[in-house]
N, C-alpha and C positions, 0 to 999 in steps of 0.2 A: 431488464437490468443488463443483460449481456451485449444492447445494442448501444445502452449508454457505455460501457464501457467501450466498446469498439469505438466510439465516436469520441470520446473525450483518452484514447490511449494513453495520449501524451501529457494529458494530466499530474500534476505531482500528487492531486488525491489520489486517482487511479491509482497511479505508481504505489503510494503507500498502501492501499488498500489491499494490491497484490504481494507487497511486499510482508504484511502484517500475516496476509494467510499462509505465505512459505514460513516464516518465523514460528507461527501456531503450529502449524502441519508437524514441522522438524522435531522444535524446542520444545512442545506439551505434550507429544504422543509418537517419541521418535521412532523410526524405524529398529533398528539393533538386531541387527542378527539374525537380520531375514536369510531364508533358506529357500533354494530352488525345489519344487516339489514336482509330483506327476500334473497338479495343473497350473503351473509355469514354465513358462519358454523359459530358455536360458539364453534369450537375446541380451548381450552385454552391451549397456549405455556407457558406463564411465569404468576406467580403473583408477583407483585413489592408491599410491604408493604398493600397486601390486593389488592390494584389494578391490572384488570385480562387485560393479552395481548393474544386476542385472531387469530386465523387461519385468520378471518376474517379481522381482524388489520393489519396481515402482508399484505394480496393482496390487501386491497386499498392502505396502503403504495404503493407498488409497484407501481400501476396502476398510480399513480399519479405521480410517478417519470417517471417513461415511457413514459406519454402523456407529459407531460411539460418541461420536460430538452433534448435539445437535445444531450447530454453528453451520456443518458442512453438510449436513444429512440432505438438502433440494441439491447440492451443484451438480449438473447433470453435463453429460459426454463435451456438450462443447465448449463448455466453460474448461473443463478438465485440461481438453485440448488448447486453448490459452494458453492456462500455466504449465502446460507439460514440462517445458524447458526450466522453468523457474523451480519447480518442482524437483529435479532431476539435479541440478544445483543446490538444492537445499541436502539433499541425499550424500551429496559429494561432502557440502560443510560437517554434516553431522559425522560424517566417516572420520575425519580431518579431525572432528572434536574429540572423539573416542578414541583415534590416537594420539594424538595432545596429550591425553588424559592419561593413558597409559605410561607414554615416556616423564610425563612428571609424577610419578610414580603413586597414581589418584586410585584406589580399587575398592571395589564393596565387602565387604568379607564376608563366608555363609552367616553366619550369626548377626551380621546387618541385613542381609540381602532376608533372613529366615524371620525377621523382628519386622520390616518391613510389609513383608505379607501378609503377616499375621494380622497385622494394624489394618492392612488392607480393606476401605469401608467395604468392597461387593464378596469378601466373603466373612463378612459379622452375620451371625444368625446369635439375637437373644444377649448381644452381649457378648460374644467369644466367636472363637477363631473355628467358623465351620468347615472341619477338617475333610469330610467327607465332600462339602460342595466343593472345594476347590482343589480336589485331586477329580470329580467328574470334569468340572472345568478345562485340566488345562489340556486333555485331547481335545477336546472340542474348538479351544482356542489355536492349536495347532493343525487342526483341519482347516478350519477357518481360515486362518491368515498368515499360514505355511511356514509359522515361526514356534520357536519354544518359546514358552511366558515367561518362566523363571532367567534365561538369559536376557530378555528382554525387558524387564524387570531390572533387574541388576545393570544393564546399560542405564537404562532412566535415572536410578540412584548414584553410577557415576556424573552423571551432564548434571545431578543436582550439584553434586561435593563438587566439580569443578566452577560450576556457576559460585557458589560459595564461595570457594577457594578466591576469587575474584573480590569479594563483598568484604571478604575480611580483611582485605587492604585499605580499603576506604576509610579515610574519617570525612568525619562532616561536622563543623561546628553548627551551633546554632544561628550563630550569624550568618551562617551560608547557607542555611536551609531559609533563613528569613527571606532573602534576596531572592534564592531561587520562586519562593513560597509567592514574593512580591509579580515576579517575571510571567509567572504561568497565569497569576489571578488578576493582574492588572486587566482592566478594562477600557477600551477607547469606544470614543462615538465621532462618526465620521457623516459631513452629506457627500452622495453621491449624487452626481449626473452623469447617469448613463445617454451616451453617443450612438444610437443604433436605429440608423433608417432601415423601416420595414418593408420599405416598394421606392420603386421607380416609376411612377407612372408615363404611361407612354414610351415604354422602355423599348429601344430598337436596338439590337445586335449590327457588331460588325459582318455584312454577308461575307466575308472570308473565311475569319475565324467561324462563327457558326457553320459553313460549309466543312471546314477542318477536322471541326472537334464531332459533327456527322458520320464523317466519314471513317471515323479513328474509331466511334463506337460501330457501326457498321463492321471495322476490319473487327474487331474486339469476338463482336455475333459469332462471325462466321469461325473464329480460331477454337470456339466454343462449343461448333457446329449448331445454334442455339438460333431459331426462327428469327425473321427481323421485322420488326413491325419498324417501317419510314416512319409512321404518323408518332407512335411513342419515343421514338427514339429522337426524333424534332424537339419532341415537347421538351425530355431530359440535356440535350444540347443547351436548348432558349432557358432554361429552369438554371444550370450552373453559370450561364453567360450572366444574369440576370443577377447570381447569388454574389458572383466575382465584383461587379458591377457596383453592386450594393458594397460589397467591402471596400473598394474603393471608393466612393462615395465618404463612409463613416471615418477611412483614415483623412480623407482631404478636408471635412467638417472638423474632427478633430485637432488639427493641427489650425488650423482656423481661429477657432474659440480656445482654446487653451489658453492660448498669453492673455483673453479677455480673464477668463477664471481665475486666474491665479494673479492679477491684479485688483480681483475681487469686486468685478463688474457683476452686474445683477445678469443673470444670463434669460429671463424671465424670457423676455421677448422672443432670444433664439430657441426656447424647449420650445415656447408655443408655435412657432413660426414650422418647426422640423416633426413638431410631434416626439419630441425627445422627453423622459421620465426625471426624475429628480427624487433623493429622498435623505430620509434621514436613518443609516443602521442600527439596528439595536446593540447597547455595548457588546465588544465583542473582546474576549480573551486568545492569548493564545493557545490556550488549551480548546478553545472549540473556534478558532480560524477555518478552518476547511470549511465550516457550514456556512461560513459569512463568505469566505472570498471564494468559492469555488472556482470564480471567473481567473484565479490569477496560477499561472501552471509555474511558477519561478520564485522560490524560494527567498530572493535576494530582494525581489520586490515587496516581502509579505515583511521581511524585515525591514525596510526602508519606510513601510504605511506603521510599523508598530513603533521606529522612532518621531513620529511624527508630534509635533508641540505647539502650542500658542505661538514661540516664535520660528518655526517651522512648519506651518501648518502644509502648505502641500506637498508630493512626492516630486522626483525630479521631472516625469513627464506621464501623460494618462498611460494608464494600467490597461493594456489590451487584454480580453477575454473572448472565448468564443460568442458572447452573445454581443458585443459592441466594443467601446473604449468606455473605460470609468475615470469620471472625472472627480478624485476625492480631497478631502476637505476635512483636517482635525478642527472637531468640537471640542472635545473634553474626554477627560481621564482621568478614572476614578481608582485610587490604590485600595486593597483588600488592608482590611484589621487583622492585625498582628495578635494571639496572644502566645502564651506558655503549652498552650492545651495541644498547640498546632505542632508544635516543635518536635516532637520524639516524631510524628505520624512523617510530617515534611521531612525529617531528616532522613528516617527508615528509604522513603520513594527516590530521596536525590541520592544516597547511598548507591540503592538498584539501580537509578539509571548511570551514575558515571561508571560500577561497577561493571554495567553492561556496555558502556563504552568500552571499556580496556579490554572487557572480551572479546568485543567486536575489532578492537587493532590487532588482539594476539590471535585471532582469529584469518584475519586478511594476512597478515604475518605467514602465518601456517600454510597457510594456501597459497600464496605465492614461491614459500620454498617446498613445496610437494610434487610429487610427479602426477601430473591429472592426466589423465585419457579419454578424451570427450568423443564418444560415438554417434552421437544423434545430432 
């Protein structure tokens, strides 16, 4: 998994995928009122408006995501080290959030914060509020993860009331939950022809540049102090000359056949001829896009294939992906049924999400006028 992701970085799945886990990490299990103990350093990462986010802050963060979700329970050191940054960023937002929170004047009160806990399902014993388990508890959890529960706790309960706070501004009619409801569940079927020569046969390098790109991995070795094998380090020169080679090839093809396809010429002859694929996708929504286009890193284009129509059928030009060019083509489009049943559910979801838009402006808002201090 970690090499997919290194390899597709630039991904907007990627991108989301990291961006989803800083959102979860922060927004479902935040930090609040981490405290430096005897086994945390007091290396300071960020200051947020005077307040310091220390070394210390970030790996109980961690540890507490780790032990408690099992979403996060495999990520191991180097993946960690990926998102450190993003991670450390998220830390800053949440600090930003809980002074937000404060100055608009958002707070839990003991009597919410005491009601709270008690509801708490990990300490129900039988029914009621196991008084005894969770006064064992909360040293335990302050050994642990070098925080008090109870303020930590009552942070959680403010980022709810503010996330609220947000929600109950919202209306949604029903006709805007319909629309939405329509957006996300619409279906397209599209053919694809994929553009992606696998070899060159016969394939011969420029001896310049291969001499070059040699020599630059040679300097590379030795800056490394790192053994040099000539014979390997040939094959990896000829193996990238070869891949580059190949991509040029599939953009020269593709600008080729293009004006053929989208004149609606049978391309039969040039798939057989290149050894090119063809098919047909299964309908696809935008709520599960990412599975169908993974190939496409650009947001603008995924929009451009989802207005596509009978009298629009193709995009403005092939769809480059890491494994080729896609050459696509609307079939057909199938709208979801509508009833009454769907209405309050779709409404509640479009509610949250524009909700969490406006948090997410008065959020970027916040952080633009705050005084950050970024250490790392």
């Amino acid at each position: 998994m970690l090499d997919i992701l290194r390899k597709k970085s630039s991904s907007i799945v990627v991108k989301t995928i990291l961006g989803l886990i800083v959102v979860v990490f922060v927004f479902y299990f935040g930090t609040s009122t981490l405290r430096r103990t005897a086994g945390h350093p007091a290396n300071i990462l960020a200051r947020v408006n005077g307040y310091e986010i220390t070394e210390g802050d970030l790996q109980s963060f961690i540890r507490l995501k780790k032990e408690n979700d099992p979403m996060f329970a495999n990520i191991n050191d180097e993946f960690l080290q990926m998102i450190r940054g993003s991670l450390i960023e998220g830390l800053i937002q949440e600090r930003i959030m809980l002074q937000g929170a404060q100055k608009a004047g958002i707070v839990v009160s003991d009597p919410e914060l005491i009601d709270s806990i008690r509801k708490y399902p990990a300490f129900q014993k039988d029914g009621q509020f196991n008084a005894e388990g969770y006064n064992n508890f909360k040293p335990i959890f302050n050994q642990r993860y070098g925080m008090d529960f109870e303020p930590w706790m009552r942070n959680n309960l403010v980022r709810d009331k503010l996330l609220k706070s947000f929600e109950n501004t919202v209306i949604v009619t029903e006709n805007e939950a319909k629309k939405a409801y329509e957006a996300q569940n619409t279906t397209i079927k599209l053919k694809d022809v994929l553009v992606a020569l696998k070899d060159i046969p016969n394939f011969a390098p420029d001896d310049k540049k291969l001499n070059e790109l040699i020599a630059t991995k040679k300097t590379d070795m030795a800056d490394l102090n790192a053994p040099v094998d000539d014979a390997k380090i040939k094959e990896e020169a000829l193996g990238e000359l070869k891949n580059q080679a190949i991509a040029a090839e599939n953009k020269k093809l593709s600008e080729e056949l293009w004006p053929l396809f989208t004149k609606g010429n049978n391309l039969d002859a040039e798939i057989k001829k290149y050894g090119l694929t063809q098919k047909e996708t299964e309908p696809v929504s935008i709520a599960n896009a990412g599975e169908v286009f993974s190939n496409v890193n650009d947001i603008t284009i995924l929009a451009q294939i989802f207005t596509l129509s009978k009298d629009k059928p193709y995009p403005p030009s092939p769809v480059e992906g890491e494994d080729g060019y896609h050459f696509y083509k609307f079939i057909s489009r199938t709208s979801p049924e509508w009833d009454k049943f769907k209405a309050e559910e779709t409404i509640a979801e479009v509610k949250k999400q524009m909700a969490m838009d406006s948090f997410s402006a008065w959020l970027k808002d916040a952080e633009d006028s705050a005084s950050i201090k970024r250490y790392f």
